[in-house]
Every structure is written in structure tokens, then in C-alpha cells.
C-alpha positions in Angstrom: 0.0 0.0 0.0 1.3 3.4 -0.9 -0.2 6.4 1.4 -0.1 10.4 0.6 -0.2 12.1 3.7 -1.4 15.1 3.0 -1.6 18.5 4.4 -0.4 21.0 7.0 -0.3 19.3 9.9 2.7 19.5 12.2 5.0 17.0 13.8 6.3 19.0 16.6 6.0 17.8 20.3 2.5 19.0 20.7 1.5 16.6 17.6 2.1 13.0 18.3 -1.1 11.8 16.9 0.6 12.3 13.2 4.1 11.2 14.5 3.1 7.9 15.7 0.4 7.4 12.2 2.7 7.9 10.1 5.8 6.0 12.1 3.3 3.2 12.8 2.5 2.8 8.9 6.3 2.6 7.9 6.6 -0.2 10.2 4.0 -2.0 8.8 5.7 -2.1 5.4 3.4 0.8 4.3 5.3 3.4 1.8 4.2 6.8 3.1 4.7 9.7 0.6 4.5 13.2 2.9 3.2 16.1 0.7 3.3 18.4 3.6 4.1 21.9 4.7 3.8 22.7 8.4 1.6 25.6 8.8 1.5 26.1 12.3 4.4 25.9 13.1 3.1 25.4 17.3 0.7 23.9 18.8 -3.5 24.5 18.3 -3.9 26.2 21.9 -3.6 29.2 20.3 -6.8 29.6 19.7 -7.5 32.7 21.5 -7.1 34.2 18.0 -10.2 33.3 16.6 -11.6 36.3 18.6 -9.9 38.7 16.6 -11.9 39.1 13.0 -8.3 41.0 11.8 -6.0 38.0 12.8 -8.5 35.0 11.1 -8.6 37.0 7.8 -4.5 38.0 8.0 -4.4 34.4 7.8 -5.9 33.8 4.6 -3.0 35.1 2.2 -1.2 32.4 4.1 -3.3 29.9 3.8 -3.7 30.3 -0.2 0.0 30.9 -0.8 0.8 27.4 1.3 -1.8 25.6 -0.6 -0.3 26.8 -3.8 2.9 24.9 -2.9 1.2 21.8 -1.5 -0.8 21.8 -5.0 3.0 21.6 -6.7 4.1 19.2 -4.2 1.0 16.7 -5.2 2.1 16.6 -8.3 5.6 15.2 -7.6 4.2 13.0 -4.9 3.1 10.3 -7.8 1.1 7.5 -7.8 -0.3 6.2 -4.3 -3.8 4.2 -3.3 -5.2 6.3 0.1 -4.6 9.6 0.9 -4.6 10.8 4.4 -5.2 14.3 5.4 -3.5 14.5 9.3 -4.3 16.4 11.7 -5.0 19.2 12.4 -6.7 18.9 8.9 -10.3 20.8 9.0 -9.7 22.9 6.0 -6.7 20.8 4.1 -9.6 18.4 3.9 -11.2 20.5 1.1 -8.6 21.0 -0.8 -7.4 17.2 -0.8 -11.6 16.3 -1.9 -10.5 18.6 -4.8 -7.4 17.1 -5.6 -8.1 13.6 -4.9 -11.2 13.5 -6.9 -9.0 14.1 -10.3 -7.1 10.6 -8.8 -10.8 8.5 -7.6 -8.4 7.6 -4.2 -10.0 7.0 -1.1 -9.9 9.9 0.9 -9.0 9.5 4.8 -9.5 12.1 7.5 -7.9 12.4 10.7 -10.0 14.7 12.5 -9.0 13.3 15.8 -10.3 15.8 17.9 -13.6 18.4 17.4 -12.9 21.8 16.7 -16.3 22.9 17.9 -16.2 21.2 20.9 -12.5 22.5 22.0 -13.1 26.1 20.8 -16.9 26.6 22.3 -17.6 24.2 24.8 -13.6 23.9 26.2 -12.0 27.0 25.3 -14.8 29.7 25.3 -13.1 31.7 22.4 -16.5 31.5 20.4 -20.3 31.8 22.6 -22.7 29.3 22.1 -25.1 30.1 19.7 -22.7 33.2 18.3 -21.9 33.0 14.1 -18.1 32.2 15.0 -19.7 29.0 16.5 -22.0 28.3 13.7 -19.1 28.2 11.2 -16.7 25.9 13.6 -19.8 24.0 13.8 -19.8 23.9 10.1 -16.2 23.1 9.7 -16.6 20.1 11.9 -19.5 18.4 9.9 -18.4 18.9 6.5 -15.0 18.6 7.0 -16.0 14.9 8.0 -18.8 14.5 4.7 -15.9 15.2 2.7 -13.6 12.4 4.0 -14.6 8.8 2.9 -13.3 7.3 6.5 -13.1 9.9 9.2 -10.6 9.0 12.3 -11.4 9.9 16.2 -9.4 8.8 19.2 -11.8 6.7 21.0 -15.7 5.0 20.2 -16.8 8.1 23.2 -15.5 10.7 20.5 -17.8 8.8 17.6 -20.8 8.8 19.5 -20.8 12.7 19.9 -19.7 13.2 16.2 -22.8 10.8 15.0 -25.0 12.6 17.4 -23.8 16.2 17.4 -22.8 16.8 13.1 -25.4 13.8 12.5 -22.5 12.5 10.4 -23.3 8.5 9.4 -21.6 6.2 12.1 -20.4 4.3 9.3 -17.6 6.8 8.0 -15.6 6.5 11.4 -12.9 4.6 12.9 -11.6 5.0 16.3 -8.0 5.0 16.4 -6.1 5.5 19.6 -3.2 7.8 19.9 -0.7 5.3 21.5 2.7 6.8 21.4 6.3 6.5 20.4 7.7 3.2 22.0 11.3 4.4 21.1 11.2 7.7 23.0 8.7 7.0 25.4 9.9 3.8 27.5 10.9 2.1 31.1 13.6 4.5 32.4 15.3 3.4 35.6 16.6 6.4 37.7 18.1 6.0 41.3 15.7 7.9 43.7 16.7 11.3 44.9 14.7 11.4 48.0 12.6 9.4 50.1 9.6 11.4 48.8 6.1 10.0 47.3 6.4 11.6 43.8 3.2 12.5 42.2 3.5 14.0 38.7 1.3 16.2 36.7 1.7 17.8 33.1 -0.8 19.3 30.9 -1.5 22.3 28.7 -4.0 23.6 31.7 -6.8 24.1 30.3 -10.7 22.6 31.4 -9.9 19.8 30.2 -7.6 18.5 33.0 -8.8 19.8 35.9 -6.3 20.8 37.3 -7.6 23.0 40.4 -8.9 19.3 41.7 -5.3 18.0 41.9 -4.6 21.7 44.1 -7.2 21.0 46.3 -5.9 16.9 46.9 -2.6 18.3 47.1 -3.9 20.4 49.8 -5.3 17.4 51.5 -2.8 15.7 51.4 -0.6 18.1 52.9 -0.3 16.5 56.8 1.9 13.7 54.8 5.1 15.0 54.5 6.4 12.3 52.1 3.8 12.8 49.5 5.2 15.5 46.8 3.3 17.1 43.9 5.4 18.8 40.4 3.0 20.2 38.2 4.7 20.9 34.7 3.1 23.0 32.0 1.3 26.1 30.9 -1.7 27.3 29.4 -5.0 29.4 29.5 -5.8 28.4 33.0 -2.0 28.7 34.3 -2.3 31.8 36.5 -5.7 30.7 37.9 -4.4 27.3 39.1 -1.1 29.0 40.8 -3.4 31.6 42.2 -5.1 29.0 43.6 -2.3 27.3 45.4 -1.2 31.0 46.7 -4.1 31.0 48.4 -4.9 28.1 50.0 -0.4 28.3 51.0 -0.1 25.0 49.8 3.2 23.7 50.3 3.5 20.2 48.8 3.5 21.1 45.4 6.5 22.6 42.7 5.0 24.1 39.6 7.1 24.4 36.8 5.6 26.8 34.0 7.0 24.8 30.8 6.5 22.6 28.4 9.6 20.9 28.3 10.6 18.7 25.8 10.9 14.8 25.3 14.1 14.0 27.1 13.9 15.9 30.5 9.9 15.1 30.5 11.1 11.8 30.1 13.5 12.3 33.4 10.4 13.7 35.7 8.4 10.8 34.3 10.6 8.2 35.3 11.1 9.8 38.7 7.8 9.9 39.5 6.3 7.1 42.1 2.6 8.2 40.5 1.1 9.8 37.3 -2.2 12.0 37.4 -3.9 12.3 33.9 -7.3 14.4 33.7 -10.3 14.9 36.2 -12.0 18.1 34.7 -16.0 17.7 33.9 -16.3 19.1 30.5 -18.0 17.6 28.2 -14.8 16.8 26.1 -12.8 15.2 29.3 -15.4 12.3 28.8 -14.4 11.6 25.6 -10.8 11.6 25.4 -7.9 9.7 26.8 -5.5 12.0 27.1 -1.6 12.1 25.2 -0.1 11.4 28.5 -1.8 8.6 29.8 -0.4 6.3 27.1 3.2 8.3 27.3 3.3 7.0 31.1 1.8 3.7 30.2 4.8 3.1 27.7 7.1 4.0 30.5 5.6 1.6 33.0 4.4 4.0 35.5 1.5 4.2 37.5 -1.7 6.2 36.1 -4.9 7.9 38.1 -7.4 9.4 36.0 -10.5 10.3 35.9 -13.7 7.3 35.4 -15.1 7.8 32.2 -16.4 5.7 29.1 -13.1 6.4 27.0 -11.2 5.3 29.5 -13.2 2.5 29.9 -12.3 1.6 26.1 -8.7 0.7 26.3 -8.3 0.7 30.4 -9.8 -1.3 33.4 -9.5 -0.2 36.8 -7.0 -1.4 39.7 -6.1 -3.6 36.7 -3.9 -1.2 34.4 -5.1 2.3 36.2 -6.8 3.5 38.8 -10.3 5.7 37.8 -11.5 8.1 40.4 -14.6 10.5 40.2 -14.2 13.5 38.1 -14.1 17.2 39.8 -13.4 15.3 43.3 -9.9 16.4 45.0 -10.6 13.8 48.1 -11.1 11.1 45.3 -7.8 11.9 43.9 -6.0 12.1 47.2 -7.7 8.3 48.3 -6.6 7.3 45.2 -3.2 8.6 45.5 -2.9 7.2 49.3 -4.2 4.1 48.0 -1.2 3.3 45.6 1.2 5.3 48.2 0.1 2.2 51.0 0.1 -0.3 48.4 3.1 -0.8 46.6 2.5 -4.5 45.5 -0.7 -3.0 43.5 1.3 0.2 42.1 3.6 -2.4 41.0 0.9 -4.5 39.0 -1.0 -1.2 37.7 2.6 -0.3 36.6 3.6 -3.7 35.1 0.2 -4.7 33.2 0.1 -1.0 32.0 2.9 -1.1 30.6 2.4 -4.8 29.1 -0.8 -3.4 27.6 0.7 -0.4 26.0 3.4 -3.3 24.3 0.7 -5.5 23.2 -2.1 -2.3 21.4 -0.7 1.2 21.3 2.8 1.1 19.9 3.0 2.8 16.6 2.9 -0.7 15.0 0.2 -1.7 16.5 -2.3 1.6 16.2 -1.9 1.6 12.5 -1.5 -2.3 12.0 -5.7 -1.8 12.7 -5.6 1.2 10.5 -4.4 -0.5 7.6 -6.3 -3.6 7.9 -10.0 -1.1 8.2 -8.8 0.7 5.1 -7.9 -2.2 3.4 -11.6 -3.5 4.3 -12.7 -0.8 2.9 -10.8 -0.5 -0.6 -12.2 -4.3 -1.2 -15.9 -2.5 -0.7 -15.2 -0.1 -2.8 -13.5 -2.1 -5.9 -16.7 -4.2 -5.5 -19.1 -1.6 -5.8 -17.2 -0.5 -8.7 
């Protein structure tokens, strides 16, 4: 099989849904041909821009002159059977219908995320109801009629696509993130202190709830082995270190970065216990976070919040331990739970990790790619 990967999607740090696509295919003997040109240069949380009607139409000069070049680099790109727009691909996909309806290729989309749902419901840079929202609205459902197979993270994500763009289930294929087994793996360190490490990083935004894991923090402050390091940044930075200002907690070192692979990598395997998301939105239900499978692959111990995506690929006290969303004093129990227990933080650790191995290495996440789209190509040549 020969794949175009097509668009503006980035392969940066903040992107390793395309990384780990498009490693995963190679390994699986797939030829991937990249027509590409990064775009954003950064991560999607910018997003605040959408605000500003000056700075969404300065970008459309941009947007044409990139588009010009990808057209060029399509034609050099040669022959290939599936094209795959990555992500984040909500208006490459478009252009690539136009394109790859001269070629009568299948036409896959990796929408991965909602943009609607991000911007309006997690974000708030576009009201409910306001015409900003209508068009992200609009971008969501056609970007997916456009695509013959549309990719999500998780059967949770479908389910709101189906119900909220009424786009037919039948177009979608849940595809987890999994992540880079070469960079992301066991790390033994020698242990600095006698502490309880418990490590957070995020992007803060909703999504994560991160004012819940101040609060158990706080709680669990009368343990003076138990340490917190929160690394990241975000929207909701100053409000969560406000927070801690206030209520003096002292347990807890924040570290306003996003740091890259190798010293994340360092705080990762120092860390007795991982925390991934406990926020209540909407989209923290539907999701399984980056950095849940980043600290699967390095066989640590995960807490996160209960939800029906995690429920997917997960099962608790058996590879994780779920607590209740929004609920600091489930997130210290749970947190004092592995802290007592170390023969169960060992097993939650080990059979993480084995899981991880056995279903979300690149290889694997696109080994069920392939064999879908290859399903589907037989439909198609049939109907044909």
C-alpha cells in the first residue's frame, strides 16, 4: 500500500497523533509519501485568535500561498492508493476532496479531535449560539462528509460526532493515539529522596482539571512524604497557581514549561505516580489523554478520571486507577491508595505497561488502520 499524507499538519511535540500514524504505517511495510508543509508551526492552543476578525482573515493570504505549494508538491508525490489528510486537517480536507477526486483515491481524515467542541464548549473563544460558533460548527460536519473514512481517538469521541454533526456512524474509525515506543519507554533512575512523587503535566486548560489535583494536594498536605510537580502552561496557568497561593499550599512545585521529550522523560521516570485528567467538560469524557499512554509506555502508574473512553482501552485497579471527576478527596484516596500499596502500584505499573506493548505502539495503532482501510478498498472495488 502506498499512502499520501497530505496536508499542514505538524509534527512538533505537541502533535504526536501524526508522528506515531505515520511512524506506525512505515513499520507495517506501508510506503508513506509526505506532501506536507507545516503551517502552524506550534501547537492548536492558540486559539485565543479566533476572537480577533483581523487575525483569522491575516491568515488567509497564508493559507492560499501554502496551498499553492502543496498543489505543486501533489504533483511530484506520484502515484499512491489512500490519501490521508493528518491532523489538524479541517480545511486541508477540502482541498485534498478537490485534488483527490482528479485521482478517484479513497480519501482518509484524521479529525482526531472536534474543533467545535475545543473552541466553544472547552476554550470559550467562540459563545454558544454566536456565528463564529455556527461556522466551527460547520467546519466540523463537513470537513468529515468530505472524507470517505473519518478517524477519532476513541468510540466516546464517535458517538458525539454521530450525534452532534449527524454524520453516518459508518464513515468512522476510532484510532487511539498510542505513542512513540522508542522515546517513550521504562527509564530506571536512582531515587533522589525518600519522597512519594506525584507527577502532573498538561496544557492547563478545562480539560484536565487541574484546580482538583490543588485541592488533593492540599489534603494531602499532613503527609510530608507525598510531593506534587505540576509541569506545564496554558490558559488556565495563573488561575491554578493563584489557587495554590491561596490556600499556601506547600507540597506542590509548579514548573511553568513545556519541556521537551528527554527531561519530560527524566520527571516521568522519577515519579512514584502519574495523574492524567479529572476536569468535567464535556470533552474530558471523551478523550484519553496524550499522556496517559506516554506514562503507560514507561511503566508508570496512572490515576485518571472514570469515564467511558477510558473504559475503552483501560480497566480499573487492573492497568489504572479511575476516580470520580471534579473530586480532589477522590484523587488524594486514590493517591494514598497506591502510596500504602506498593505491590498493587507495581501490578497497575507492570500490566500498564504490558498493555501499552501489546495495542498502542505505533505498529500496532496503524496495524488496525491498515487492515480497516484495506476492508474498505475491497468494498469499494466491488461496488465499482
Amino acid at each position: 500500500m502506498i499512502v499520501c499524507y497530505f496536508g499542514t499538519y505538524s509534527k512538533g511535540q505537541g502533535y504526536s497523533r501524526n508522528r506515531v500514524l505515520i511512524k506506525g504505517l512505515k513499520e507495517n511495510g506501508v510506503t508513506v509519501k509526505e506532501c506536507h508543509i507545516d503551517l502552524w508551526k506550534g501547537r492548536l492552543d492558540k486559539l485565543e485568535g479566533i476572537r480577533d476578525l483581523k487575525y483569522s482573515l491575516s491568515l488567509i493570504p497564508r493559507f492560499i500561498f501554502v496551498y499553492m505549494r502543496l498543489i505543486m508538491k501533489l504533483f511530484a508525490v506520484g502515484r499512491y492508493d489512500v490519501m490521508i489528510v493528518g491532523y489538524a486537517g479541517h480545511i486541508d480536507i477540502f482541498l485534498a476532496k478537490i485534488l483527490n477526486f482528479l485521482r478517484h483515491k479513497p480519501l482518509v481524515f484524521d479529525a482526531f479531535l472536534s474543533l467545535y467542541d475545543t473552541a466553544v464548549n472547552e476554550f470559550k473563544v467562540a459563545g454558544e449560539g454566536s456565528w463564529k460558533a455556527k461556522i466551527i460548527w460547520l467546519l466540523d460536519k463537513y470537513s468529515c462528509l468530505m472524507a470517505d473514512v473519518v478517524l477519532l481517538d476513541t468510540q466516546a469521541h464517535i458517538k458525539y460526532f454521530v450525534e452532534e454533526f449527524n454524520v453516518p456512524y459508518k464513515k468512522f474509525i476510532a484510532v487511539y493515539v498510542g505513542q512513540n515506543d522508542e522515546i517513550f519507554k521504562p527509564l530506571e533512575l536512582a531515587k533522589e529522596n525518600n519522597n512519594f512523587n506525584v507527577l502532573f503535566f498538561a496544557n492547563l486548560t478545562a480539560l484536565h482539571g487541574t484546580e482538583y489535583i490543588i485541592q488533593a494536594a492540599k489534603i494531602l498536605e499532613p503527609y510530608k512524604d507525598i510531593h506534587f510537580t505540576l509541569i506545564g502552561n496554558g490558559p488556565l496557568y495563573d488561575k491554578i497557581y493563584n489557587l495554590a497561593k491561596e490556600i499556601s499550599l506547600a507540597n506542590t512545585t509548579f514548573i511553568r514549561d513545556f519541556l521537551p521529550y528527554e527531561l519530560l522523560r527524566q520527571y516521568i521516570g522519577s515519579a512514584d505516580v502519574c495523574l492524567g485528567i479529572f476536569g468535567t467538560t464535556e470533552k474530558a469524557r471523551k478523550v484519553v489523554p496524550c499522556k496517559i499512554y506516554d506514562c503507560l509506555a514507561m511503566a508508570k502508574p496512572v490515576i485518571t478520571a472514570d469515564s467511558l473512553a477510558v473504559r475503552e482501552i483501560l480497566t480499573d485497579r487492573e492497568n489504572i486507577i479511575l476516580c470520580q471527576a471534579g473530586n480532589a478527596e477522590s484523587i488524594a484516596r486514590a493517591i494514598i491508595l497506591l502510596r500504602d500499596n506498593p505491590d498493587l502500584r507495581d501490578k497497575i505499573a507492570n500490566q500498564g505497561y504490558q498493555l501499552f506493548c501489546q495495542k498502542f505502539t505505533p505498529k500496532h495503532i496503524a496495524e488496525r488502520l491498515i487492515s480497516d482501510i484495506n476492508v474498505r478498498l475491497k468494498k469499494r472495488l466491488h461496488h465499482e
